[in-house]
LUMNUVEX-177096 format. One record per residue: residue in one letter; x, y, z of N, C-alpha, C in turn. Coordinates in steps of 0.001 Angstrom, whole numbers, padded with zeros to 6 digits, always signed. Layout:
BEGIN
aXYZXYZXYZ ...
//
This chain:
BEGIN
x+162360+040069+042064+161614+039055+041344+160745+038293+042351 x+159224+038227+041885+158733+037220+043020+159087+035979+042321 x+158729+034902+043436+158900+033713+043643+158486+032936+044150 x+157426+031791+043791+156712+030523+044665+157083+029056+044690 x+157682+029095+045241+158128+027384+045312+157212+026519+045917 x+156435+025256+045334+155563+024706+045810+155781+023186+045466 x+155866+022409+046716+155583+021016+046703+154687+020283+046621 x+154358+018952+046203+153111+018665+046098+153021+017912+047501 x+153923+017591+048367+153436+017214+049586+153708+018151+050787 x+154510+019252+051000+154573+020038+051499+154016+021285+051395 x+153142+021386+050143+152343+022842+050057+153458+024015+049624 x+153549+025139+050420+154361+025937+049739+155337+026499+050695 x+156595+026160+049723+157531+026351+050625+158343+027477+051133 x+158270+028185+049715+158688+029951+050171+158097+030971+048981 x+157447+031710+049830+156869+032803+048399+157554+034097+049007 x+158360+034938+047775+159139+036219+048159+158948+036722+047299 x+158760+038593+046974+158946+039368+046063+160075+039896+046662 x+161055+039198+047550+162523+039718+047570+163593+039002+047438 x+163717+038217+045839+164506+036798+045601+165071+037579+044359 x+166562+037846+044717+167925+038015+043693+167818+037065+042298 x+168317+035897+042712+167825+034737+041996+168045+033161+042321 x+167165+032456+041480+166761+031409+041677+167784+030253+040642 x+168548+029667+041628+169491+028652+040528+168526+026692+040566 x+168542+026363+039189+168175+024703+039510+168420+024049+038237 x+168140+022971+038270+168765+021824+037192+167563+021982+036116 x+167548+021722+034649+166708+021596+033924+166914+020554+032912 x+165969+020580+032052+166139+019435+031061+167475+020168+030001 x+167868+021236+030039+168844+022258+029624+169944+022361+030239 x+170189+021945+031231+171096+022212+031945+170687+023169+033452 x+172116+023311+034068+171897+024110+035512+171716+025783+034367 x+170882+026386+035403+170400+027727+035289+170101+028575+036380 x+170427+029508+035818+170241+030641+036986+169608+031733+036550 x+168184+032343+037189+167314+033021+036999+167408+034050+037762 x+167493+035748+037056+167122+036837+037514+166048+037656+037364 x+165679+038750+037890+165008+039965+037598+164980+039628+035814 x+163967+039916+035386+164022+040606+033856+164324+039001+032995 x+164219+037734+033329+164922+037325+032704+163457+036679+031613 x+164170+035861+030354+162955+035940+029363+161756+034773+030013 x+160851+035038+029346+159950+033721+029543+160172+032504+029398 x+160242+031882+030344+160966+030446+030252+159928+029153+030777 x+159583+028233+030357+159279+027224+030946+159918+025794+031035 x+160410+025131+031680+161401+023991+031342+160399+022574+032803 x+161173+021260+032337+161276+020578+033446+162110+020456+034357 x+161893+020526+035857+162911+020271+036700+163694+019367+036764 x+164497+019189+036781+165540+017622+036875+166280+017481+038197 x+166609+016486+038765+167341+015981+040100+168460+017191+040391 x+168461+017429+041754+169794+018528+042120+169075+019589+042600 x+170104+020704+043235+169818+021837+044171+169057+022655+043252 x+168148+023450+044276+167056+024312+043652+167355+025517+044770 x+167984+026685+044577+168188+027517+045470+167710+028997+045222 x+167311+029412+046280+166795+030718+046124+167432+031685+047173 x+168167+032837+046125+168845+033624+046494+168075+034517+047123 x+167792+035212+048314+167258+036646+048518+167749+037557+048851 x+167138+038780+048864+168108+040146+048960+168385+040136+050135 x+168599+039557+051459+168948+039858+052554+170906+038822+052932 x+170671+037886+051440+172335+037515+051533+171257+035815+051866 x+170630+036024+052281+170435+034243+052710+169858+033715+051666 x+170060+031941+051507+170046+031075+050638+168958+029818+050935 x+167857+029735+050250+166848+028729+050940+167031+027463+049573 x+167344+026595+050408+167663+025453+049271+167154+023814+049745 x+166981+023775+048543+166299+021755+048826+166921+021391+047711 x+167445+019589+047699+167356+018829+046521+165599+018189+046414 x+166031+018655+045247+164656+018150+044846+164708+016862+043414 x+163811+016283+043483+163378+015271+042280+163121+015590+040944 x+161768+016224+041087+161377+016688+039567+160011+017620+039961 x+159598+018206+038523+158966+019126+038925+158569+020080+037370 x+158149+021500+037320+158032+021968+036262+158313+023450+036864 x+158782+024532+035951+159539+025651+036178+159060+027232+035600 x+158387+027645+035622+157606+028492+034440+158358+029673+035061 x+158779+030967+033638+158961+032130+034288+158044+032846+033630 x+157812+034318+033741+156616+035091+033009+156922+036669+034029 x+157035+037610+033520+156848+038783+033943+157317+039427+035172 x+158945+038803+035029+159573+039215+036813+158872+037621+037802 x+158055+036767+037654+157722+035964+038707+158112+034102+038013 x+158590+033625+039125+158810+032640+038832+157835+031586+040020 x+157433+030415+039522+156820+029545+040019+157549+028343+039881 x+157722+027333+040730+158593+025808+040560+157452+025688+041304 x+156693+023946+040582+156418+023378+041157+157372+021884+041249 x+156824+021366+042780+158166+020249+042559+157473+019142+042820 x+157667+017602+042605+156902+016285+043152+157729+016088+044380 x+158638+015889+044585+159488+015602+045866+160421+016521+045988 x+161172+016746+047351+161905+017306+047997+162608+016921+048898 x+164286+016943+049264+164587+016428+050200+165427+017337+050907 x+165121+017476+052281+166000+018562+053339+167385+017907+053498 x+168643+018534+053053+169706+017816+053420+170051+017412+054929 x+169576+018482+056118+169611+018215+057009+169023+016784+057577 x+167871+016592+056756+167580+015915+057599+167463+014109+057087 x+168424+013901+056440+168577+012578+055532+169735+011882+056180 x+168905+010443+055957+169547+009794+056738+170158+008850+056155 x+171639+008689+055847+172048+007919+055267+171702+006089+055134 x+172021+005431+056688+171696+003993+056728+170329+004013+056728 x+169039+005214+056639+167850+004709+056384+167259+004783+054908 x+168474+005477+053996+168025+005134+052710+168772+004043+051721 x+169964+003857+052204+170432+002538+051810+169436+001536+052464 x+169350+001006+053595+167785+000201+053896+167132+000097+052931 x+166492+001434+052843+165003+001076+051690+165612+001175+050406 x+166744+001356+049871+167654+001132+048203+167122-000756+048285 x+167997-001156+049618+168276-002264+049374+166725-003045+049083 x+166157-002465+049969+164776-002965+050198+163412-002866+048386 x+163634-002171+048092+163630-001261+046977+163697-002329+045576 x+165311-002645+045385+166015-003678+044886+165492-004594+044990 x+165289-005573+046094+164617-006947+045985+163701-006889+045699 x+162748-005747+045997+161056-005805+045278+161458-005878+044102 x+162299-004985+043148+162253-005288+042036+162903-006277+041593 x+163860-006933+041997+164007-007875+041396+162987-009045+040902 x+161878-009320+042201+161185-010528+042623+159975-010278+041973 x+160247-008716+041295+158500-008400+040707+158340-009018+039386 x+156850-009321+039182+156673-009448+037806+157028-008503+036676 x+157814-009133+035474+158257-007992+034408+156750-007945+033854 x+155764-008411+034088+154755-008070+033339+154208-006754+033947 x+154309-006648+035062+153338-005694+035723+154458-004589+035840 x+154092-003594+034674+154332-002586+034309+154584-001101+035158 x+153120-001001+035986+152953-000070+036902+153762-000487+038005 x+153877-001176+038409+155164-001452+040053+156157-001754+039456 x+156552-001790+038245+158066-001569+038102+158273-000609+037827 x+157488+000590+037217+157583+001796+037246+157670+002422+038638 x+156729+002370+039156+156824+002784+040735+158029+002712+041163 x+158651+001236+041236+159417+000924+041807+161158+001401+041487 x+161006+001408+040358+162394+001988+039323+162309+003643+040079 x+161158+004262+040382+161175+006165+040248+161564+005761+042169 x+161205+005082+042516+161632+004687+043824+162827+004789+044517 x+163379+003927+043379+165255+003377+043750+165559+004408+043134 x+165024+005639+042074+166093+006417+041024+166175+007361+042374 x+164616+007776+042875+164784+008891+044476+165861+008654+045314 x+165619+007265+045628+166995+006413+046863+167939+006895+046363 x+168554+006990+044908+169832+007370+044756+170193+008269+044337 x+169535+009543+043845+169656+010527+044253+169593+011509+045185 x+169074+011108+046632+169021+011409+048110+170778+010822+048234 x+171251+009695+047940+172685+009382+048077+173365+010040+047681 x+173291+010462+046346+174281+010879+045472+174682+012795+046190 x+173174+013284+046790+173133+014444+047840+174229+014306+048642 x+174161+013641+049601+174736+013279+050804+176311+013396+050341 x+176391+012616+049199+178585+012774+048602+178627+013682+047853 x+177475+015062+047759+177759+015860+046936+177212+016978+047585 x+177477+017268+049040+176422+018671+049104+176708+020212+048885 x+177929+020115+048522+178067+021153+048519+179192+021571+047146 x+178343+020632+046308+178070+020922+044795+176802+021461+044292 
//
């Protein structure tokens, strides 16, 4: 099955026509995608996005959100964020949670757009956490 995984700030992260299959979270639930499987399009939802390939190795990110299309043996994820487990840092995202938090508290409820911002902000912060006590779920 090919396969393109693409970030919107990292560009693209792995393209293979040698991927077993592809497991990730949807508005459906966790799923797991093979060879042959039907046409599918869904939204991505928070949690591991992994791609199996035929050589036994496993290329994986938590990711945020995103959209998922399958069509004819090829699958495409695009994603808005991504986070390398390796490389997350616990006391620097509690920091910006906390940091995060007081903006919103202190913000105007009128102003709509930065509490939006700010809410998809803290929901990232804590799902980068919720990674960290869960990785190997």
């Amino acid at each position: 099955m090919n396969v393109k995984v693409v970030s919107r700030d990292e560009g693209i992260l792995t393209e293979s026509d040698l991927c077993t299959m592809v497991e990730l979270n949807t508005q459906g639930g966790h799923i797991g995608v093979k060879e042959g499987h039907a046409p599918y399009t869904a939204v991505v939802y928070p949690g591991w996005l992994r791609v199996h390939l035929e050589d036994g190795s496993v290329r994986q990110w938590f990711v945020h959100s995103g959209m998922v299309t399958v069509s004819d043996n090829t699958m495409e994820v695009v994603l808005t964020q991504i986070a390398h487990p390796e490389k997350l840092d616990r006391q620097a995202i509690e920091r910006q949670l906390e940091e995060l938090l007081k903006q919103y508290a202190e913000a105007d409820p009128s102003d709509t757009l930065t509490n939006d911002r700010l809410m998809e902000e803290i929901q990232w912060c804590r799902g980068r956490l919720w990674l960290l006590d869960h990785q190997d779920t």
